[in-house]
C-alpha positions as CSV (number, residue, x, y, z in Angstrom):
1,X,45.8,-35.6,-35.4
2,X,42.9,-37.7,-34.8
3,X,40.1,-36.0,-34.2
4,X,36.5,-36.4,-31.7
5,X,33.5,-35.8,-32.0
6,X,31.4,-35.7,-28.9
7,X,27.3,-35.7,-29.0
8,X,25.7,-34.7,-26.3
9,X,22.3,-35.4,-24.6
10,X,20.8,-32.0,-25.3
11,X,21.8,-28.3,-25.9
12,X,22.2,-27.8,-22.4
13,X,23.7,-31.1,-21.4
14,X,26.0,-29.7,-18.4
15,X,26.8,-33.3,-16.7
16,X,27.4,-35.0,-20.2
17,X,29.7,-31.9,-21.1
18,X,32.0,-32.4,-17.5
19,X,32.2,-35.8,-17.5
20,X,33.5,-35.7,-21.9
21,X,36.0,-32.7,-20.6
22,X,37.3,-34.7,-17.9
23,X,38.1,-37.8,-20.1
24,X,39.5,-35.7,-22.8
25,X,41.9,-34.0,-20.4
26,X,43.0,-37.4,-18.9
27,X,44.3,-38.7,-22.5
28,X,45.8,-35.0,-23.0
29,X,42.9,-34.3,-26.0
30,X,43.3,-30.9,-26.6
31,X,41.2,-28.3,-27.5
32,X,41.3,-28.4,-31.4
33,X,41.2,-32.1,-31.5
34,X,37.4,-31.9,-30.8
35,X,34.0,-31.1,-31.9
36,X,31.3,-30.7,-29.7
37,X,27.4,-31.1,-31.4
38,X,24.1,-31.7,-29.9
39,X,21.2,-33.2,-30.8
40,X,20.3,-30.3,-33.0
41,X,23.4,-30.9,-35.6
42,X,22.1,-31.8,-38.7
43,X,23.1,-35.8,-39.1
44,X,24.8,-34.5,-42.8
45,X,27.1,-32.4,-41.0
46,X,28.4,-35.3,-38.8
47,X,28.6,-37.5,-41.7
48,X,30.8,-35.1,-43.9
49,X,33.6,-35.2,-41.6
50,X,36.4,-37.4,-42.6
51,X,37.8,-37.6,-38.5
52,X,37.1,-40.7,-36.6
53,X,35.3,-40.8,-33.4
54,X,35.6,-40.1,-29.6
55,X,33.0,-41.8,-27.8
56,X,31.3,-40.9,-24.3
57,X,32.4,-44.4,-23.5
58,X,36.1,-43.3,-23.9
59,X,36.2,-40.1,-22.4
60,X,34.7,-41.9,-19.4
61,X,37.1,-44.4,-19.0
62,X,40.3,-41.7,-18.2
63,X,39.0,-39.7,-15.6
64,X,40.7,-37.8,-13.2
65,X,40.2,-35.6,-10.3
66,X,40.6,-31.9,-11.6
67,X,40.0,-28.9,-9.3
68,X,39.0,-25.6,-10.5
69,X,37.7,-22.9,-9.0
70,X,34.2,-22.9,-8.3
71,X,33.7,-19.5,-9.9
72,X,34.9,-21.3,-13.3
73,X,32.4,-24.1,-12.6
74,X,29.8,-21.5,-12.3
75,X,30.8,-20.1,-15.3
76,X,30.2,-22.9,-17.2
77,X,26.6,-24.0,-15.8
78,X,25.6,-20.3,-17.2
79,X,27.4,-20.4,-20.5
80,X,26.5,-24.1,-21.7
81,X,22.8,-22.2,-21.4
82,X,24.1,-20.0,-24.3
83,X,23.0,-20.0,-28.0
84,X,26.0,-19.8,-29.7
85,X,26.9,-23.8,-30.8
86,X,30.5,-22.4,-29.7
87,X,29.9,-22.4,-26.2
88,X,31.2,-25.9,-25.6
89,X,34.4,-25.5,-27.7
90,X,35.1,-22.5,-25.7
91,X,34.4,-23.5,-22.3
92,X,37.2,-26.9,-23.1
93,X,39.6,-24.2,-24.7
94,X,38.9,-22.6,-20.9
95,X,39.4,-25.9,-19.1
96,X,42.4,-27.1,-21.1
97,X,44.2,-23.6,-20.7
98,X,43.1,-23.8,-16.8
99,X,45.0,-27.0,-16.6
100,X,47.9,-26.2,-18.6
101,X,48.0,-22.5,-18.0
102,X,47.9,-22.2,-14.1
103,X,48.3,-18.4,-15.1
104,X,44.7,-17.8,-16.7
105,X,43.5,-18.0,-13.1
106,X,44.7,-14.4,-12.5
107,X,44.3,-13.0,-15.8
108,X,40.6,-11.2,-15.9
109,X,41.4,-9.1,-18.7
110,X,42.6,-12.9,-21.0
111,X,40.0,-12.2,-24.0
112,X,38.6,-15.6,-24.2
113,X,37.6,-15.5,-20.6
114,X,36.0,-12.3,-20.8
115,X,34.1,-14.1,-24.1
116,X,32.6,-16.1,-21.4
117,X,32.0,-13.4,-19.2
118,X,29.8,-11.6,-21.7
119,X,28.0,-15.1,-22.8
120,X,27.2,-15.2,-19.3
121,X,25.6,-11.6,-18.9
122,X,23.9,-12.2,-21.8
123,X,22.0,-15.6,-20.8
124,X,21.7,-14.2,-17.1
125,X,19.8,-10.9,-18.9
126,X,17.3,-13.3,-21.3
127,X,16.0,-14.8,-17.6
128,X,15.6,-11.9,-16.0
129,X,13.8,-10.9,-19.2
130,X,12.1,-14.0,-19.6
131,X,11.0,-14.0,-15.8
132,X,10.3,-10.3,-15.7
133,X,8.0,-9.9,-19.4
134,X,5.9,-13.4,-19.8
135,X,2.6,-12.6,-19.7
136,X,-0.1,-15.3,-18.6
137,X,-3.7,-15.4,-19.5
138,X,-6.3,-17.3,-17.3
139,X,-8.1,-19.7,-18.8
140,X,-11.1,-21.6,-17.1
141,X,-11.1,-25.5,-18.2
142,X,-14.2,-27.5,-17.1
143,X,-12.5,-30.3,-15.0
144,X,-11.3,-30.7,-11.4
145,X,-7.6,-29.1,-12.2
146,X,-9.2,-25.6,-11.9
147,X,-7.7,-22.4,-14.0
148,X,-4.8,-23.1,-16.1
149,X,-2.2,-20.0,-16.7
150,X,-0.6,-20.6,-19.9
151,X,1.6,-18.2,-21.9
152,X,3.6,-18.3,-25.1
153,X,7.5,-16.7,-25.0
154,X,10.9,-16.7,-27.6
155,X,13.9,-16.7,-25.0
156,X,17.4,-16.0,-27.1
157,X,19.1,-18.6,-25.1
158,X,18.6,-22.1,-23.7
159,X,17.6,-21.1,-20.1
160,X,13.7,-22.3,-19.9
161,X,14.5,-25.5,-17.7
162,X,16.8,-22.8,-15.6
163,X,14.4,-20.6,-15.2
164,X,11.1,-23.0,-14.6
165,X,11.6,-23.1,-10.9
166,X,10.4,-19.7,-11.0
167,X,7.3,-20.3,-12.4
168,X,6.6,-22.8,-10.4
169,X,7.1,-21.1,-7.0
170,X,5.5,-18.4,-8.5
171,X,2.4,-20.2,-9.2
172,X,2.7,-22.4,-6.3
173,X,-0.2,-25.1,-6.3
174,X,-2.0,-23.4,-9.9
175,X,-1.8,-25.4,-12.9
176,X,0.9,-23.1,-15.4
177,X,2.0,-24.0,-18.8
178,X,4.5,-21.9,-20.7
179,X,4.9,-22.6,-24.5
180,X,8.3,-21.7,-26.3
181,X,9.6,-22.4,-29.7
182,X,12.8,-25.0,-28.2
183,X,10.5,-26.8,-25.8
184,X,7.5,-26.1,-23.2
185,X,7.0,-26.9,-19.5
186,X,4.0,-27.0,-17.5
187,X,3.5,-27.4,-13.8
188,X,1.3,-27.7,-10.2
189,X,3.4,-27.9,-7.1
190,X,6.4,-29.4,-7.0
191,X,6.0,-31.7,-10.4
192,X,7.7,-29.8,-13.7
193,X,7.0,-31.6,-16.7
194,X,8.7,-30.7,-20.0
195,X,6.9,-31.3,-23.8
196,X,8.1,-30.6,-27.3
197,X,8.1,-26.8,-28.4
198,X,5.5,-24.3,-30.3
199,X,6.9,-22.2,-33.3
200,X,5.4,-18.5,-32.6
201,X,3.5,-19.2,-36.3
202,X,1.4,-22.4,-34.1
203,X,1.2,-20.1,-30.9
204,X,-2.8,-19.0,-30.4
205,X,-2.1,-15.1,-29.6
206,X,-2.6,-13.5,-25.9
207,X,-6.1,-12.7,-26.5
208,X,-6.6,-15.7,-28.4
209,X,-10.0,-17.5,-26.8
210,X,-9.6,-20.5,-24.2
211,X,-10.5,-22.9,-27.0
212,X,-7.3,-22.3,-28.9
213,X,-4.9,-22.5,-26.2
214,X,-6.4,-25.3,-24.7
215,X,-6.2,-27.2,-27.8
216,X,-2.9,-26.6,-28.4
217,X,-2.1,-27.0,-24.2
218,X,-3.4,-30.9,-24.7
219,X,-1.8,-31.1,-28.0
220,X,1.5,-30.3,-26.3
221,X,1.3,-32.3,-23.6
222,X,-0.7,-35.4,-24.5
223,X,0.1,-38.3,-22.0
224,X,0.1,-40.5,-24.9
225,X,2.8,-38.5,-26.5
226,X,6.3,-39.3,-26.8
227,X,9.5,-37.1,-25.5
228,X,7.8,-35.6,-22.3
229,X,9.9,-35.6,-18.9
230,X,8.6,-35.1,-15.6
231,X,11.2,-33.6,-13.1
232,X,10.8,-32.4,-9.1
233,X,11.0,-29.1,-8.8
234,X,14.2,-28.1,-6.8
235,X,13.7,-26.4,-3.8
């Protein structure tokens, strides 16, 4: 059987992941014909495997218009935020048995789809915990910006771009920055901008002085520095 190997964008590449299901489907893929990675498979791994290729450009090219219940979409824009790299196998095991197994729509107790379920909780849980236990320290930098609230946290799952809306209404027009070991965000209004990550071994701790976190605050998010993104914040 040949096999595909689809690379997404990012570990929580939602779009990339509908629009690679949808193809598959089309050309009747199914589930155990294909491996899902992201950016943070090691290159080895990918290179070990004897299968050929699927390509985005592929996938794209059969689409078709599949309807699922919006409660299985919503599913799936919670679990993709998951840590376990299974997530996207399981959520087109889901899809393909959706399609092909009109029946799994009524079955609540089907133990794949409660595996969802449970990833679900479980992400849903790490942003209440993540929006609920961050602790920011003020720090007073001598430019026009004014204070800077900046924290350090270790979320289980994927879910700081999910939950940096929060922050940001929270803080309204104050400058925030919040460090994590996948990635950090800072923002002022309605800009969100996203840098590269701080291991808790390079995070200054929460009584740290204001030199330390301000050196690693323009470390982080050095104009000059490659791999930052700049998003709107959603209203």
């Amino acid at each position: 059987m040949l096999q595909h190997t689809v690379m997404l964008a990012s570990e929580t590449d939602w779009p990339g992941f509908r629009q690679e299901a949808r193809g598959l489907l089309a050309r009747l893929v199914p589930p155990e014909a294909v491996s899902w990675h992201t950016p943070s498979v090691i290159a080895s791994d990918l290179c070990t495997r004897p299968a050929a290729r699927g390509h985005a450009a592929e996938s794209a090219r059969g689409s078709m218009n599949l309807v699922v219940p919006r409660s299985f979409v919503s599913l799936c824009e919670t679990v993709v935020l998951h840590e376990d790299p299974a997530r996207f196998a399981l959520l087109y095991r889901l899809l393909w048995r959706l399609v092909h197994e009109p029946a799994l729509g009524h079955a609540p107790l089907d133990a794949e789809r409660l595996h969802a379920q449970h990833m679900a909780q479980a992400v849903r849980r790490d942003m209440h915990r993540m929006k609920a236990f961050v602790r920011f320290c003020t720090i007073e930098e001598d430019d026009d910006g004014g204070p800077l609230n900046a924290a350090w946290f270790e979320p289980v799952h994927h879910v700081v771009e999910a939950v940096s809306p929060f922050f940001a209404r929270r803080f309204m027009h104050r400058r925030w920055a919040l460090f994590t070991p996948e990635r950090s965000v800072r923002g002022r209004g309605e800009e969100i901008e996203f840098g590269p990550g701080v291991r808790r071994d390079q995070a200054p701790a929460p009584d740290a002085g204001e030199a330390l976190w301000l050196m690693h605050y323009h470390s982080v998010f050095d104009p000059t520095r490659p791999g930052l993104a700049t998003h709107a914040r959603s209203p």
